[in-house]
C-alpha positions in Angstrom: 0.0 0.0 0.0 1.2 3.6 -1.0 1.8 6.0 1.9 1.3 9.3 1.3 4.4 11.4 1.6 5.4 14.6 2.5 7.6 15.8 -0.3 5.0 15.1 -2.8 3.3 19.3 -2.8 7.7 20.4 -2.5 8.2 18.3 -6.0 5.0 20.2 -7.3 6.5 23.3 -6.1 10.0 23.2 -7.5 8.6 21.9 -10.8 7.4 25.3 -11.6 10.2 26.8 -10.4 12.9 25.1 -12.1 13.6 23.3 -15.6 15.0 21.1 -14.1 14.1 18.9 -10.4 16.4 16.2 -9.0 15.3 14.2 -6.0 18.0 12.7 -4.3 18.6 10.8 -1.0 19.1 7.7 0.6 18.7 4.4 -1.2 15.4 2.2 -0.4 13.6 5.5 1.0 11.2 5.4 -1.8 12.3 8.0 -4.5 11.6 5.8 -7.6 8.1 5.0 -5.5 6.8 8.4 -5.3 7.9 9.3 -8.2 5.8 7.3 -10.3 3.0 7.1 -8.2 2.3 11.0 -7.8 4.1 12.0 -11.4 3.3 8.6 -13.1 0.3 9.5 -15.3 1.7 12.8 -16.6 5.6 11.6 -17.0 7.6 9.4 -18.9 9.7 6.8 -17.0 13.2 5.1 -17.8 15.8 3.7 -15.3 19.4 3.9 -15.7 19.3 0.3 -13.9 17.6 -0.6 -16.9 21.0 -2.1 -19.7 19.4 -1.5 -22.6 18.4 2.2 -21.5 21.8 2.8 -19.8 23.7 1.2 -22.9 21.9 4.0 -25.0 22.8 6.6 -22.7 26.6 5.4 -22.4 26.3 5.2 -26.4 24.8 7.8 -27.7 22.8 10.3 -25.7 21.2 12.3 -28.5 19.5 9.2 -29.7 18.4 8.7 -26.2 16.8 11.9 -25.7 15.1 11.8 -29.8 13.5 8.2 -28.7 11.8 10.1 -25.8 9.2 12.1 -25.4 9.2 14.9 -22.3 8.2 15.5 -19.7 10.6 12.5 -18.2 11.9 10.8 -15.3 15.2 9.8 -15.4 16.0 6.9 -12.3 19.4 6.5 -11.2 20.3 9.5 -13.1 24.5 9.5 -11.4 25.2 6.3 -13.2 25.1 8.2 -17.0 26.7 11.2 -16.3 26.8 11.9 -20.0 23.3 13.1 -19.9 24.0 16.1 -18.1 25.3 18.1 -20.7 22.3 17.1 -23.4 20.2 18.0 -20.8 21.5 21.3 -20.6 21.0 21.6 -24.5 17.2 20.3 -23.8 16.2 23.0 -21.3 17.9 25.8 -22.7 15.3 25.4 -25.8 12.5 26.5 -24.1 11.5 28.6 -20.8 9.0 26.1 -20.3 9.8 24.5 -16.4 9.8 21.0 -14.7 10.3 19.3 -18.1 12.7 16.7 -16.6 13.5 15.0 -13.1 16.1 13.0 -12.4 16.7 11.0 -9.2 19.6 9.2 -8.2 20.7 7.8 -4.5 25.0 8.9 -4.4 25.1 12.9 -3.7 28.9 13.5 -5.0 28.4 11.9 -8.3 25.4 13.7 -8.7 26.3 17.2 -7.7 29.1 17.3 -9.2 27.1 16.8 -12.6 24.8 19.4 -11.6 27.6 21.8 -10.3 29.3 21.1 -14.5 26.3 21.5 -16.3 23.0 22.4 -14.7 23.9 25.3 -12.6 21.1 27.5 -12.3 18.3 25.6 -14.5 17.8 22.4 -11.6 15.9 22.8 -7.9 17.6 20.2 -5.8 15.5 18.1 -2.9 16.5 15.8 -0.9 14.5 13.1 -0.1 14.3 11.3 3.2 13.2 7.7 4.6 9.2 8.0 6.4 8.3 10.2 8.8 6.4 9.9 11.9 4.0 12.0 10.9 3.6 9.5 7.4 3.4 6.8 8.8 0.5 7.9 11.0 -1.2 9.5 8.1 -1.2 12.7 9.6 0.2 14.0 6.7 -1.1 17.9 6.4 1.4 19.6 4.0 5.3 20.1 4.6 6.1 22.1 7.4 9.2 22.5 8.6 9.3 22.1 12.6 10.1 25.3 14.7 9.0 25.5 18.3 5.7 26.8 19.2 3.2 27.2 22.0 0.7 24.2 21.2 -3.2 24.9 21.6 -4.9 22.5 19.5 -2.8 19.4 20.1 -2.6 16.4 17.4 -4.4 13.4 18.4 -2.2 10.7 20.2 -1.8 8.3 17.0 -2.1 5.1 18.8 1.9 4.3 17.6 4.2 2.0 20.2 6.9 5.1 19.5 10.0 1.8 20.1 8.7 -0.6 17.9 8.6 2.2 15.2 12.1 3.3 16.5 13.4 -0.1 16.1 12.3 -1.2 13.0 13.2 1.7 11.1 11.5 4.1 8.6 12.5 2.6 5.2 9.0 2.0 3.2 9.8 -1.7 2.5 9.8 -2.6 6.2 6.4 -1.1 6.5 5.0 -4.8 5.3 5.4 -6.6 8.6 6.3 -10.0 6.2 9.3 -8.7 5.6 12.0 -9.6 8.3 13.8 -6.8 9.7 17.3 -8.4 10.5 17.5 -9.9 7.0 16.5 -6.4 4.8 19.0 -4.4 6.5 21.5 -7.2 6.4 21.2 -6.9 2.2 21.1 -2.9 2.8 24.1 -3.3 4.4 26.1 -5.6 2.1 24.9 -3.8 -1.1 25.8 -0.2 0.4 29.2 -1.4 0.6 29.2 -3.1 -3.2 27.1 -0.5 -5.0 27.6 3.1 -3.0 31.0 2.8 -1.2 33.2 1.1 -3.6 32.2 3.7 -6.5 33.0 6.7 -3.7 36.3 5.5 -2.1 38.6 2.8 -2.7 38.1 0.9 0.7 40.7 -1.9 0.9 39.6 -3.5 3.7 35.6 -3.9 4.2 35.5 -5.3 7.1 37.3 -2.7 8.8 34.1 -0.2 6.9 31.8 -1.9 8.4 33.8 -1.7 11.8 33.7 1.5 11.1 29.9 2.1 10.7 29.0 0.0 13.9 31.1 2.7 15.5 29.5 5.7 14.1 26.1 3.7 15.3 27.2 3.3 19.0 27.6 7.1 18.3 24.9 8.5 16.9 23.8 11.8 19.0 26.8 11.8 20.6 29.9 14.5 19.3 32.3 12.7 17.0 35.6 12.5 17.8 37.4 10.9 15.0 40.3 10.2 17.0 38.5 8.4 19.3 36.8 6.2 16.6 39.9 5.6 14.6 41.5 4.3 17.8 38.0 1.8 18.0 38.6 0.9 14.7 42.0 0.9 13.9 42.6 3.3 11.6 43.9 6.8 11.5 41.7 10.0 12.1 41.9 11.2 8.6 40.4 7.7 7.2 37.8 8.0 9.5 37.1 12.2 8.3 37.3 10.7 4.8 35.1 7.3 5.2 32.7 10.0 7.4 32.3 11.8 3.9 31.3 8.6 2.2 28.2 8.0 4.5 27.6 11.7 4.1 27.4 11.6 0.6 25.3 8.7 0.5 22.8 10.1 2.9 23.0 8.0 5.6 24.3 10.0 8.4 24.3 14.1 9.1 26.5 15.8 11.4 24.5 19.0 12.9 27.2 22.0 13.9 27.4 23.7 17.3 26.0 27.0 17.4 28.4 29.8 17.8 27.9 33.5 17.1 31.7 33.6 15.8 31.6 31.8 12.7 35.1 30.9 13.1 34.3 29.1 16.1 32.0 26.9 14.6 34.4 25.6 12.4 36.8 24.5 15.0 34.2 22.7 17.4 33.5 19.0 17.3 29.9 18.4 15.5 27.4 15.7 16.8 26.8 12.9 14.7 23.2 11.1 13.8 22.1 8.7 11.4 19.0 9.3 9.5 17.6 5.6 10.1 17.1 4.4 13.8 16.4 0.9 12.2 19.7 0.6 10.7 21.2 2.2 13.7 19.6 -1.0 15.9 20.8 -3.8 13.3 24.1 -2.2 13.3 24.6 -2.5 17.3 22.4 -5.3 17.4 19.9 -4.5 19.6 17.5 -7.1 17.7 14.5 -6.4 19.6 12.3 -3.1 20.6 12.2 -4.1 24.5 15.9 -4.8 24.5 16.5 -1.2 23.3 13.8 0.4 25.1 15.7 -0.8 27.9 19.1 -0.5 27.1 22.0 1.8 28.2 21.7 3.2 24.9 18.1 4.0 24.8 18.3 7.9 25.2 20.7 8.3 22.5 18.6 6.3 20.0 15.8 8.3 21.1 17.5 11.7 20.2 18.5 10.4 17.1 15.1 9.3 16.1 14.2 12.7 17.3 16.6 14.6 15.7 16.2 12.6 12.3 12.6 13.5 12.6 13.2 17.2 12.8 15.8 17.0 9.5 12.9 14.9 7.7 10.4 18.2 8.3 13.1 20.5 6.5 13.8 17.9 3.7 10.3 17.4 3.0 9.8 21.2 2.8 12.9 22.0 0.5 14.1 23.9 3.3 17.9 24.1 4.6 19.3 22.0 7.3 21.8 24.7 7.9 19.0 26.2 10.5 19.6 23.0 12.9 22.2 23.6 15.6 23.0 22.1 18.6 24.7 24.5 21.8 27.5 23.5 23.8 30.0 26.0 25.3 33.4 25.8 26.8 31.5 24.9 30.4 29.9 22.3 28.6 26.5 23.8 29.0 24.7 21.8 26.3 20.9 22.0 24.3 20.4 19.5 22.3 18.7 21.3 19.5 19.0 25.0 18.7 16.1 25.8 15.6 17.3 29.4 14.2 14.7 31.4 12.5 16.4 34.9 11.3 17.5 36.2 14.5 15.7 33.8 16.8 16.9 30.7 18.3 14.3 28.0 19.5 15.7 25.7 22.2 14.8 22.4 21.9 15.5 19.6 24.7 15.3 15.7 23.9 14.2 13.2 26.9 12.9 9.7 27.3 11.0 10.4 30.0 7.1 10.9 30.0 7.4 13.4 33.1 10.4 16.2 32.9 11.0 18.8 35.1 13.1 22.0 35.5 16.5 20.5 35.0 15.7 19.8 31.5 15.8 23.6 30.4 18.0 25.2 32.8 20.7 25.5 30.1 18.0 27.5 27.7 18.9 31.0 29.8 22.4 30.4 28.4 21.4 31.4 25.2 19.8 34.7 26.6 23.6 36.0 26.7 24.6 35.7 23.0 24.7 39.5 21.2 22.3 39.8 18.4 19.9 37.2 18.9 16.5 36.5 21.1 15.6 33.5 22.5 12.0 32.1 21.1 9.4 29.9 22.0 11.0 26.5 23.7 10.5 22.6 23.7 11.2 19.1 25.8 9.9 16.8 23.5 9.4 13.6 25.5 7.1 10.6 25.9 4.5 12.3 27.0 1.0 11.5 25.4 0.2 15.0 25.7 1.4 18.4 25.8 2.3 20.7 29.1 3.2 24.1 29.6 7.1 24.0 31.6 7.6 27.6 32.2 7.0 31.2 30.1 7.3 30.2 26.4 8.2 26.5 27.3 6.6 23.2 26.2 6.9 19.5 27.2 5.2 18.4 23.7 5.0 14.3 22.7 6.7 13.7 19.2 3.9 13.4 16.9 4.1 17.6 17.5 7.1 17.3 15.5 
């Protein structure tokens, strides 16, 4: 069954905006999928994972183009990189917008393309695995989350928040036949084959895969590569450079400390998070949702899942993730998430609890001292079923109020 998606009224959008639209992200997260389903009956479709198609392209790319007809969908658009400059050509016929999409799941091959020959004609979005909010159906439009007072609460969705946190959000584990250890056991091994040996020569896999375990026991934490190469057993600027890979390929995002001196944010360590709680479990093997739930690990997979819910809302709206921060200052004084409109910074707490009190936003005052800014409307996002008012302009809010 189809679930509704988010990004589906951003595509709309950025088709009249530019003549070009390329939906990237994540492999299995459902690109192909959506595209068909909500551009099917008014777009042409071919698949670079197709040979015959991908033979033609590699051969001859003006016959490729005169045996289609546009508008047109081009899947797995980074493995023919000789399209981009006839699609240039295309485009630049006519002021006529959203002609072509392309999608394709390996972000350096494909913005590098785009960077050579699309500059200026393509709007870029980057798609992400489920939401929350789609997979309760609550689906009302993107909106990109920023902290507010809450007066007409969402429903409770009736979701066991773990079991969804364990399983993961990738829209082929959404049929309950399909066995979770086994899917990301072949997500795994054809990451490595497909994505990571076209990015980086990686001479020894096993010590990859080391290496993603470690980023896993990680995720929410800051990431020290020093401390990870020493796990590992490689040297800190393998791990910077193998950090890049999973970047690239969408599978993790680093969020950047807030700092007023820009310099400063350069030099501080960033916090780590994958994008897929599910893949984070298998990877760490916590194999089932009351093991995690009450593991030693629990509240960092619960930020992440948080935090990875937060990025989805921006992805699905087209908006930047460069409004995302997290605060820490040289006390160690720490937010979790800091959600920068303009001027105003949001502070946003994360806790597994159902019940939080006053200890959970005592570090929010700290950003009352930095010159230039205000301090907005605040949240603890928690387990509780609904939300409660914490102190002026604070909320304890459940997650579906992402």
């Amino acid at each position: 069954m189809y679930i509704k998606r988010e990004i589906e009224s951003t595509i709309d959008a950025m088709l009249k905006q530019g003549k070009v639209v390329l939906v990237t992200g994540a492999r299995q997260v459902g690109k192909t999928t959506v595209l068909k389903q909500h551009l099917g009956e008014s777009f042409n479709y071919v698949s670079m994972d197709n040979p015959r198609e991908y033979l033609l392209a590699k051969q001859d790319s003006v016959l490729f183009f005169e045996s289609k007809d546009l508008p047109l969908i081009i899947d797995e658009i980074q493995r023919a990189p000789d399209l981009f400059s006839p699609i240039k050509w295309i485009v630049d016929q006519s002021d006529e917008k959203g002609r072509i999409v392309l999608s394709g799941s390996q972000t350096y091959h494909l913005m590098k393309g785009v960077s050579e020959s699309l500059a200026g004609r393509v709007r870029i979005l980057e798609m992400p695995a489920l939401s929350l909010r789609e997979l309760a159906g609550t689906v009302d439009g993107p909106r990109p989350y920023v902290p507010s007072a809450i007066k007409a609460p969402k429903s409770d969705p009736g979701i066991d928040v773990w079991s969804v946190i364990h399983r993961g959000f990738m829209p082929e584990l959404q049929d309950d036949t399909v066995e979770w250890d086994s899917f990301y056991t072949d997500y795994v091994s054809s990451y490595l084959e497909r994505d990571v040996r076209d990015l980086v020569n990686v001479k020894d896999e096993a010590k990859f895969y080391s290496f993603m375990v470690a980023c896993a026991a990680r995720s929410g934490q800051l990431f020290n590569a020093t401390d990870i190469g020493n796990a590992v057993g490689v040297d800190h600027k393998t791990v910077k450079a193998w950090l890049s890979v999973l970047q690239a390929s969408n599978i993790v995002r680093v969020i950047e400390p807030f700092w007023t001196n820009v310099d400063k944010r350069l030099t501080k360590m960033p916090k780590l998070f994958f994008m897929d709680t599910g893949l984070v479990c298998h990877l760490t093997r916590w194999t089932t949702p009351e093991q995690l739930r009450n593991g030693a690990v629990a509240g960092h997979v619960f930020e992440t899942f948080v935090v990875s819910e937060v990025l989805k809302s921006y992805m699905n709206a087209g908006r930047s993730l460069r409004d995302v921060w997290f605060y820490r200052d040289s006390k160690r004084h720490e937010i979790d998430l800091v959600v920068q409109v303009g001027h105003t910074l949001h502070p946003v707490e994360v806790k597994t609890s159902a019940t939080v009190g006053g200890d959970a936003i005592k570090n929010f005052a700290y950003l009352e001292g930095l010159s230039g800014y205000e301090v907005g409307f605040g949240h603890v996002i928690c387990q509780t079923r609904e939300a409660y008012v914490m102190a002026k302009d604070v909320q304890a809010v459940p997650v579906w109020e992402i």
